[in-house]
C-alpha positions in Angstrom: -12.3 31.3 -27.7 -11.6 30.8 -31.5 -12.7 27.8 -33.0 -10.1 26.7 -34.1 -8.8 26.3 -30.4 -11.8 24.7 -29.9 -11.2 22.0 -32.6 -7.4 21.8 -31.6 -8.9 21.2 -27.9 -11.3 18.6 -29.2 -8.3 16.5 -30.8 -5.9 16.5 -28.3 -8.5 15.0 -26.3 -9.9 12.5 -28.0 -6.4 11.3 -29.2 -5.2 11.5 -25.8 -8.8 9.3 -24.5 -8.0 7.0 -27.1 -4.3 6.6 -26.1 -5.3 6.3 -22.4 -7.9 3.6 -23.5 -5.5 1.8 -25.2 -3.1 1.8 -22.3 -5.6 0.4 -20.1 -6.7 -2.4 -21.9 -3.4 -3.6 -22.5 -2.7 -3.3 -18.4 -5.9 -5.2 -18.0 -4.6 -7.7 -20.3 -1.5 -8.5 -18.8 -2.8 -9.4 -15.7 -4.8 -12.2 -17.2 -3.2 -15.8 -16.8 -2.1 -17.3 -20.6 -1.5 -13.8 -21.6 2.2 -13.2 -23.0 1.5 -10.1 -25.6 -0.2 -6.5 -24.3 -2.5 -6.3 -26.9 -4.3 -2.6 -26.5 -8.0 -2.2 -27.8 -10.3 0.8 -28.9 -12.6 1.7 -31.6 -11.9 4.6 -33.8 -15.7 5.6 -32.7 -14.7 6.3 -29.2 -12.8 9.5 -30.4 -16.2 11.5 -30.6 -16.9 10.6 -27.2 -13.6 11.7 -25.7 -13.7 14.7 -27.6 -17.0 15.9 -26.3 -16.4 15.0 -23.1 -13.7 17.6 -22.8 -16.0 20.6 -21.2 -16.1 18.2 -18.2 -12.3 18.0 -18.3 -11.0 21.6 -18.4 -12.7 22.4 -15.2 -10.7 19.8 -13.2 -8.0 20.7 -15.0 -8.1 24.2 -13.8 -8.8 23.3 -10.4 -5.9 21.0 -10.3 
């Protein structure tokens, strides 16, 4: 494994976690009464955190 597949992994994941995040904050939004707009929310430092948590990702990926 190269690292520069290793970086490339590390990306796609945290962009992805962040994009997921945001997703889900906006659902849990809408569901809330007075709330007309989905308005998503993440911090920029939870991109670390989904990129390192990408070794416990891969092995359910495989499995799946």
């Amino acid at each position: 494994m190269t690292l520069r597949s290793r970086a490339a992994r590390f990306t796609v994941h945290g962009a992805l976690g962040l994009c997921a995040e945001v997703v889900f904050t906006a659902a849990h939004d809408s569901l809330r009464p007075r709330r007309v707009t989905l308005r998503g929310r993440t911090s920029l430092w939870m991109f670390p955190v989904y990129g390192l948590a990408q070794p416990l990702f891969e092995p359910v990926h495989e499995t799946m």
